[in-house]
C-alpha positions in Angstrom: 3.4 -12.6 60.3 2.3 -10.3 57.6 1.0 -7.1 57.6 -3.3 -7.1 57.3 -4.5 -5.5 54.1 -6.7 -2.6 54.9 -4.8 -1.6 58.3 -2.0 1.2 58.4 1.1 0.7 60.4 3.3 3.7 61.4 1.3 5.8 59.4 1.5 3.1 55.7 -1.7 1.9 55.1 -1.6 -1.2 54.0 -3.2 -1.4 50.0 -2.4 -4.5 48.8 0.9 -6.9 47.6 3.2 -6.7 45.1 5.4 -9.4 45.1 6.8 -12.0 47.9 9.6 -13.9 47.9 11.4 -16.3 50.0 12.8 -13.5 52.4 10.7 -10.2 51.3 7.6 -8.6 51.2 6.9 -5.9 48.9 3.1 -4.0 49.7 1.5 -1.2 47.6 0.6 1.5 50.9 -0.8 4.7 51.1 1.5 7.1 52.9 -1.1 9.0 55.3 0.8 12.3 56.2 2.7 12.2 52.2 -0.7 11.6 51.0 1.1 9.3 48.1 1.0 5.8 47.1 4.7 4.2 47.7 6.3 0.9 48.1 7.3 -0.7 51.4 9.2 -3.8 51.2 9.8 -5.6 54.5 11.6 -9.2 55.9 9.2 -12.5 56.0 8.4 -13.9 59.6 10.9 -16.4 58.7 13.6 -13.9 57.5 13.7 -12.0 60.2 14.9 -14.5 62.6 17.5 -15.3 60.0 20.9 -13.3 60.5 22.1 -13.5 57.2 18.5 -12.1 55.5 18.7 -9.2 58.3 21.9 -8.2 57.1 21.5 -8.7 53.5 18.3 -6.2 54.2 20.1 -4.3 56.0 23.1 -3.8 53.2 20.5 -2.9 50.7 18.9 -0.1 52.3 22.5 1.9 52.9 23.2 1.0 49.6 19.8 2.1 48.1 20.3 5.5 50.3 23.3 6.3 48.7 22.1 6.4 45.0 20.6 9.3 43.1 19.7 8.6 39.6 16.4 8.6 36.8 16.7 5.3 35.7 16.9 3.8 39.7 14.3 3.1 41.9 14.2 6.4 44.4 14.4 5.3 47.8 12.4 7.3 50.3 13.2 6.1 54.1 13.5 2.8 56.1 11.9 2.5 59.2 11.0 -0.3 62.3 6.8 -1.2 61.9 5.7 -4.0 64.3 9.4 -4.9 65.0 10.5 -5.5 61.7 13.0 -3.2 59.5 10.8 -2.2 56.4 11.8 0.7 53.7 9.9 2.7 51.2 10.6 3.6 47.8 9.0 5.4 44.6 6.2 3.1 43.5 6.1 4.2 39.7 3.3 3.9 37.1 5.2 1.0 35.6 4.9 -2.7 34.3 8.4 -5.0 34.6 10.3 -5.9 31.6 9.3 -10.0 32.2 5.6 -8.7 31.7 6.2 -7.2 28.6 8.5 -9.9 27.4 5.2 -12.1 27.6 4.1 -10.3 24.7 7.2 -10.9 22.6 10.2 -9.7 21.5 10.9 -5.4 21.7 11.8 -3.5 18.3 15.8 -3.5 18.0 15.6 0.6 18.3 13.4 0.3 21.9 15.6 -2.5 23.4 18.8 0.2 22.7 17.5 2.4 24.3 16.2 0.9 27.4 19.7 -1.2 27.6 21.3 2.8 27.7 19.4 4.2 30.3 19.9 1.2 32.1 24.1 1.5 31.7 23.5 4.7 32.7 22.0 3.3 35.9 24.9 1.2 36.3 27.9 3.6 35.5 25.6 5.5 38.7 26.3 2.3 40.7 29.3 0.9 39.7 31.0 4.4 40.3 29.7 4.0 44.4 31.5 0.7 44.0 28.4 -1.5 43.8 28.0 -4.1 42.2 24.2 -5.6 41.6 24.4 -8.9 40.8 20.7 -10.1 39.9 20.0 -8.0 36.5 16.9 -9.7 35.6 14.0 -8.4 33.2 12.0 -8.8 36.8 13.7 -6.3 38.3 13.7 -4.0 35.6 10.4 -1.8 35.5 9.7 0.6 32.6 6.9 2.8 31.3 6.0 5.8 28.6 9.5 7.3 27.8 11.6 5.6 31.4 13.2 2.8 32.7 14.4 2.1 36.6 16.6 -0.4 38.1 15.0 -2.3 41.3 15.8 -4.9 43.8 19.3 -4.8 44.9 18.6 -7.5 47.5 21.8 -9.1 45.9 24.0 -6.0 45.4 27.6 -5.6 47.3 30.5 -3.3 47.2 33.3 -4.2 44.6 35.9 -6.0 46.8 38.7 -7.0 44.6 40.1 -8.9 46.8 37.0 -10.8 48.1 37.0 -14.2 48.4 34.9 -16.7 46.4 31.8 -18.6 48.6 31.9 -22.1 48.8 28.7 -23.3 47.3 27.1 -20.2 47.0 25.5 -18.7 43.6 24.5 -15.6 43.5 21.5 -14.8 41.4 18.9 -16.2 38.7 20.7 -19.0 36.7 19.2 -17.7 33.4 20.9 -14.4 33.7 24.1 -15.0 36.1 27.5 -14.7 34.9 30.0 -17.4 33.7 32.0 -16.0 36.7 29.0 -16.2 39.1 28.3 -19.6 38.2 32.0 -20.3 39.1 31.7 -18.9 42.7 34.4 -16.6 41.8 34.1 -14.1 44.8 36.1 -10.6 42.9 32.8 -9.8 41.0 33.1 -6.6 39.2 31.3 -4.4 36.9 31.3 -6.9 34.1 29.6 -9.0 35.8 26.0 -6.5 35.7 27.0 -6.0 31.9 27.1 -9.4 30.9 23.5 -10.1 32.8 22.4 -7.1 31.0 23.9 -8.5 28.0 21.9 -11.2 28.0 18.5 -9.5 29.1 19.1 -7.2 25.5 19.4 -10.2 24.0 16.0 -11.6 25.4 14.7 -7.8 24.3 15.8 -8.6 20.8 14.4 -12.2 20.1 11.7 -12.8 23.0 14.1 -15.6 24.4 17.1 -15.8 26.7 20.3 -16.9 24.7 19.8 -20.2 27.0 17.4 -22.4 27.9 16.8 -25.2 29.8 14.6 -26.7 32.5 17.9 -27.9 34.3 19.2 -25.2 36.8 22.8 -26.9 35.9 22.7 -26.7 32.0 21.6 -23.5 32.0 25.0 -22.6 34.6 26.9 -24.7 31.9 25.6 -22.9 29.2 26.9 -19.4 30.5 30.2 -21.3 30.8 30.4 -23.3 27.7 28.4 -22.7 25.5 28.3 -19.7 22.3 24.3 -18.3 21.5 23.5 -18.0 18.8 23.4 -14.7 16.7 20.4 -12.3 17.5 19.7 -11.8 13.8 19.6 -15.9 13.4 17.4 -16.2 15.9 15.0 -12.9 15.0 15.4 -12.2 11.4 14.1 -8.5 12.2 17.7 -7.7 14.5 20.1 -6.1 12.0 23.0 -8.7 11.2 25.2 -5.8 12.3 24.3 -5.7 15.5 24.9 -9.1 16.3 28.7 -8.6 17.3 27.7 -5.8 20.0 25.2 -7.9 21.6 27.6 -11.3 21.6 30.7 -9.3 22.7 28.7 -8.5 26.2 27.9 -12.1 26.9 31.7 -13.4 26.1 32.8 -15.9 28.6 35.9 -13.9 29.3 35.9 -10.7 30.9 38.5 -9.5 29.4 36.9 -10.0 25.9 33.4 -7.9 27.1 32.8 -4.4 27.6 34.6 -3.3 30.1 32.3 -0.4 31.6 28.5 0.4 31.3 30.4 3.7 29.5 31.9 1.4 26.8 28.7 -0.4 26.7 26.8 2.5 26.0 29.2 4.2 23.8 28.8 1.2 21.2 25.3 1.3 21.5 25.4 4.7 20.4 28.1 4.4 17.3 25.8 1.9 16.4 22.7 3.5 16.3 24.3 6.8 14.6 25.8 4.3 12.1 22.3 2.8 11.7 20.8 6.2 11.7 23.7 7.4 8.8 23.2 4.3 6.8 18.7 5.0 6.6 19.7 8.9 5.7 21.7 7.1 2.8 18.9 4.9 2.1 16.8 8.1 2.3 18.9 10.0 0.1 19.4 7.1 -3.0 15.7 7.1 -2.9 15.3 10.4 -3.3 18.0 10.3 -6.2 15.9 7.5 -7.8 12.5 9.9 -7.8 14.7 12.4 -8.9 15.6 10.1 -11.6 12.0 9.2 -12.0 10.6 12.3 -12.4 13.5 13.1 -15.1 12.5 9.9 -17.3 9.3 11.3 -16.9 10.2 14.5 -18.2 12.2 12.8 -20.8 9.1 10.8 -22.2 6.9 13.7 -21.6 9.6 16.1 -23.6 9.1 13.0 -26.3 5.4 13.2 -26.3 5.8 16.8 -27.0 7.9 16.8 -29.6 5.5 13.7 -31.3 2.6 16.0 -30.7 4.6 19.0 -32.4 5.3 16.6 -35.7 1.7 16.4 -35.4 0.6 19.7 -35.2 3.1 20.5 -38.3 1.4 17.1 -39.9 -1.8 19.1 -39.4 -0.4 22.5 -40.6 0.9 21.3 -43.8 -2.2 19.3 -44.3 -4.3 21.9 -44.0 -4.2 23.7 -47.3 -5.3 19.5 -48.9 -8.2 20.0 -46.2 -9.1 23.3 -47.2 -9.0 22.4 -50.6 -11.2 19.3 -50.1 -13.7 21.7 -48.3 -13.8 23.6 -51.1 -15.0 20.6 -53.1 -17.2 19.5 -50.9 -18.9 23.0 -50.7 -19.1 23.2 -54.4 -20.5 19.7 -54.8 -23.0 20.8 -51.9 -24.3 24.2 -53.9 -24.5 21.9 -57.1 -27.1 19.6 -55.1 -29.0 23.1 -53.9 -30.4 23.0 -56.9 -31.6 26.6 -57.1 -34.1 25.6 -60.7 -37.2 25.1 -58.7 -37.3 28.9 -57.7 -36.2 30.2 -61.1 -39.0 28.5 -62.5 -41.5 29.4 -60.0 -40.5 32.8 -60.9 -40.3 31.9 -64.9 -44.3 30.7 -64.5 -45.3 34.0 -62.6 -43.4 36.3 -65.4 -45.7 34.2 -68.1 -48.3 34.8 -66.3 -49.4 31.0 -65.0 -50.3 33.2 -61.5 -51.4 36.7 -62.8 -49.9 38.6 -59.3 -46.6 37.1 -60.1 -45.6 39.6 -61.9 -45.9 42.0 -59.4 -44.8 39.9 -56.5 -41.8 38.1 -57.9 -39.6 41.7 -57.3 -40.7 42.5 -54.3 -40.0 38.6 -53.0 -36.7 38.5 -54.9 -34.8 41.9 -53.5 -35.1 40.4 -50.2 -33.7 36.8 -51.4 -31.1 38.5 -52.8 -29.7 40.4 -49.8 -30.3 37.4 -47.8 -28.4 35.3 -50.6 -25.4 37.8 -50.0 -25.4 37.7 -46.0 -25.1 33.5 -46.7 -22.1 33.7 -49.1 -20.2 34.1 -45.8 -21.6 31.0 -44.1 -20.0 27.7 -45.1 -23.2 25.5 -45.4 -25.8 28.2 -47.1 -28.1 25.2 -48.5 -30.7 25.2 -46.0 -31.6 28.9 -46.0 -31.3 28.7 -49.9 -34.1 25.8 -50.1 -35.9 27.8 -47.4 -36.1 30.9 -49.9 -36.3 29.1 -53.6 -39.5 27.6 -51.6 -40.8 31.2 -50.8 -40.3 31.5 -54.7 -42.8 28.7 -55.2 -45.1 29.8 -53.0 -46.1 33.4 -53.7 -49.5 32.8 -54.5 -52.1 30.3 -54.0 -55.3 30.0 -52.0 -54.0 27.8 -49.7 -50.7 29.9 -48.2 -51.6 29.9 -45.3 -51.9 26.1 -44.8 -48.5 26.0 -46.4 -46.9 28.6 -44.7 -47.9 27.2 -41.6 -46.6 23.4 -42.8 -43.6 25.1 -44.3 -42.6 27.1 -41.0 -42.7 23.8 -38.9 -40.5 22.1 -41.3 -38.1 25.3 -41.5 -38.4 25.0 -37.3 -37.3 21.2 -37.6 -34.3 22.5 -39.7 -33.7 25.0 -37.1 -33.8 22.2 -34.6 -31.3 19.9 -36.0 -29.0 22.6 -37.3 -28.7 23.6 -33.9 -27.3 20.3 -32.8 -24.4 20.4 -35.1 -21.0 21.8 -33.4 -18.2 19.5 -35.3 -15.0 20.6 -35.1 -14.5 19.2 -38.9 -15.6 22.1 -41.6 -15.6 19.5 -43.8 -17.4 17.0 -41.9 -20.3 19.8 -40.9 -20.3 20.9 -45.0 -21.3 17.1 -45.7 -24.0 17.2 -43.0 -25.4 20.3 -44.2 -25.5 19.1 -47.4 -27.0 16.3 -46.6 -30.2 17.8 -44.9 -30.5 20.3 -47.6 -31.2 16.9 -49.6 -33.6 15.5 -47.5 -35.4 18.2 -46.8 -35.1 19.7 -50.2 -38.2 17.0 -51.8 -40.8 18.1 -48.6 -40.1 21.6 -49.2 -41.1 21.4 -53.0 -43.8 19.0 -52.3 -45.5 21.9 -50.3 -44.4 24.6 -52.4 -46.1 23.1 -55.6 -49.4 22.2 -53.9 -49.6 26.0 -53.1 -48.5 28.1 -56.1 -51.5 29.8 -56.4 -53.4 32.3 -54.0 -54.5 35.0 -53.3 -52.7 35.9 -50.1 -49.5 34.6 -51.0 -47.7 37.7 -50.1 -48.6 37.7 -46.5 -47.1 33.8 -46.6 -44.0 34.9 -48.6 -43.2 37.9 -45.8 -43.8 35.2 -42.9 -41.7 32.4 -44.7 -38.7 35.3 -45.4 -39.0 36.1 -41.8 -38.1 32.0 -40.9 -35.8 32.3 -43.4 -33.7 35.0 -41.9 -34.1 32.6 -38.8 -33.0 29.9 -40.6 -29.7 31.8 -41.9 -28.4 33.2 -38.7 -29.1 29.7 -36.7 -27.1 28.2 -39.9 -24.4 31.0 -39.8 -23.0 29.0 -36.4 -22.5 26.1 -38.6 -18.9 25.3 -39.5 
């Protein structure tokens, strides 16, 4: 019979069960005066009246007692519950290798390094002189950062002189031995390193190296037959570490590892060759930036010295520019055209508007100080226009009307001199020219209409006043 669920024998309350075999029951149990979850693995009804299962039991708890190690199951105590022998070990937060195998094959790094803590398990046990004998991914549980060994149901002592068993295999066909499949009864060591052998092989390409749904081609297979490469069979396993892995599943013991310490020490020359081999990897890539950046440099050291020739392009081409600014400004005071004023004042010396005469000096001092302030400025035009208009309209009875028409065009000028920022002093010379032509005909369209009147000193003051406007907005030109 079984244990209930629910009830607590012997002070293990019973949670729930784990796994159940053939001969064994393994519960999950409260332990009520360790207040900790643990396992307890006890004999089947039918095992227990079977000698052979008792001592088999039996055999594993002394050996399980005698082992101390991180990567083995920690056995806690064994104990008689309801008649029955029963033993309790560490019940760890855990998932067996088989369930994650369901997922797929591990990366080549992870499957190293649970295959070395496991030979570390078994240097552990094959220095008490044990022997395992059913390395399967089932009885290999492993979470965040640990693996441990479990079940040695099938484990002995080393006896080098034991006897083979008629008729009797011990362990899972898909993982046994070519020697275990033989019977041969002086199992050693390399025995447990070829079934972990081919356990890292399932780690590496999600399959064993054999299968078959015939119990006796799969025992033929371990005999008989060669796998084939990891790396063939999972592109993603280095070719490299193809060797190590079919070296522990050779069909000759002599021709495998021949200790979990020679196991693991290849493991770790090849990961420290893998890990040398990526820092070169690492380290040409880093020569090839390096080599980057200095074509970069080189290409940017050639743009610079391009945009040098250009610059010196520029510097001896500057005196032509200059010199083509200076013909542009000279053809821009030739279309001032400054006659309009000098006639205006011509007409008021012959007395066409008798206050002329007294006007025209007072009107013309100013123009000419305000002709001398825009000799600096490249573009004087505007302000030039501006004041030969002033000229033409120093009298008139309608200056006021005039004034006030000629002070919103002189505002407009204002307006779009104020847009012009080119970086070309010949290019802003043209435009300024060019304004002083258009606006030139409006201006003397007004002027004329108001050449006479009598308060055409108060409109020539005013007008003066845009003027100077006019000149200092136009002295940003250029």
């Amino acid at each position: 019979m079984e244990f209930e669920l629910g009830q607590t024998y012997s002070g293990y309350k019973i949670l729930d069960v784990v796994r159940r075999s053939r001969s064994a029951v393994q519960y999950r149990v409260q332990n009520t005066l360790a207040q900790r979850v643990e396992s307890l693995s006890t004999l089947t009804g039918a095992a227990v009246e079977d000698p052979d299962a008792a001592e088999r039991f039996l055999r594993e708890v002394r050996i399980r007692a005698r082992l101390s190690h991180p990567h083995i199951l920690t056995f806690y105590t064994a104990v008689p519950i309801e008649g029955r022998m029963a033993m309790t070990t560490e019940l760890p937060d855990s998932q067996s290798l088989a369930d994650r195998l369901l997922v797929g094959p591990l990366p080549w790094r992870e499957a190293l390094e649970i295959t070395r803590q496991l030979l570390d398990a078994f240097e552990c046990l094959h220095r008490q002189s044990f022997v395992h004998l059913d390395v399967t991914p089932e009885n290999i549980l492993f979470g965040e950062g640990f693996c441990k060994l479990a079940d040695f149901s099938h484990a002995r002592p080393i006896d080098p002189v034991q006897q083979a068993e008629s008729g009797n295999v011990t362990g899972n066909p898909r993982y046994i031995s070519p020697e275990q499949v033989k019977g041969e009864g002086n199992l050693d060591a390399r025995s447990d390193l070829y079934s972990l052998g081919v356990v890292l092989y399932e780690m590496l390409c999600g399959c064993p190296p054999f299968g078959s749904r015939s119990q006796f081609e799969l025992m033929m297979a371990h005999v008989h037959k060669m796998p084939a490469a990891p790396s063939s069979v999972n592109p993603r396993v280095p070719t490299e570490l193809d060797a190590l892995v079919l070296r522990a599943l050779a069909k000759e013991r002599a021709e495998r590892f021949q200790s979990a310490g020679d196991f693991c020490d290849a493991i770790a020359a090849y990961v420290r060759g893998a890990v040398a081999e990526g820092a070169v990897e690492v380290i040409a890539e880093l020569a090839l930036g390096e080599a980057a950046v200095e074509v970069a440099a080189a290409a940017t050291a050639g743009a610079a010295v391009e945009a040098s020739a250009d610059i010196a392009a520029v510097q001896l081409a500057a005196p032509t520019v200059l010199e083509a600014v200076a013909d542009v400004e000279a053809e821009a005071a030739a279309v001032a055209t400054p006659e309009p004023a000098e006639a205006a004042v011509e007409a008021a010396s012959e007395g066409i508007v008798p206050e002329a005469k007294i006007t025209a000096p007072v009107v013309l001092e100013p123009v000419a100080d305000v002709e001398a302030e825009t000799a600096t400025v490249a573009t004087p035009e505007p302000a030039e226009a501006a004041v030969e208009v002033a000229a033409d309209v120093i009298a008139g009875p309608e200056a006021d009307i005039a004034a006030a028409g000629l002070l919103a065009a002189v505002a407009d000028v204002e307006a779009e001199t104020a847009t012009v920022a080119l970086p070309d002093p010949a290019q802003n010379v043209a435009e300024a020219s060019t304004e002083a032509e258009d606006l030139a005909p409006v201006l003397l369209e007004v002027a004329a209409d108001v050449i006479a009147g009598p308060e055409a000193d108060i409109a020539g003051a005013g007008l003066l006043a845009a003027v100077a406007d006019v000149e200092a907005e136009t002295a940003t030109v250029a």
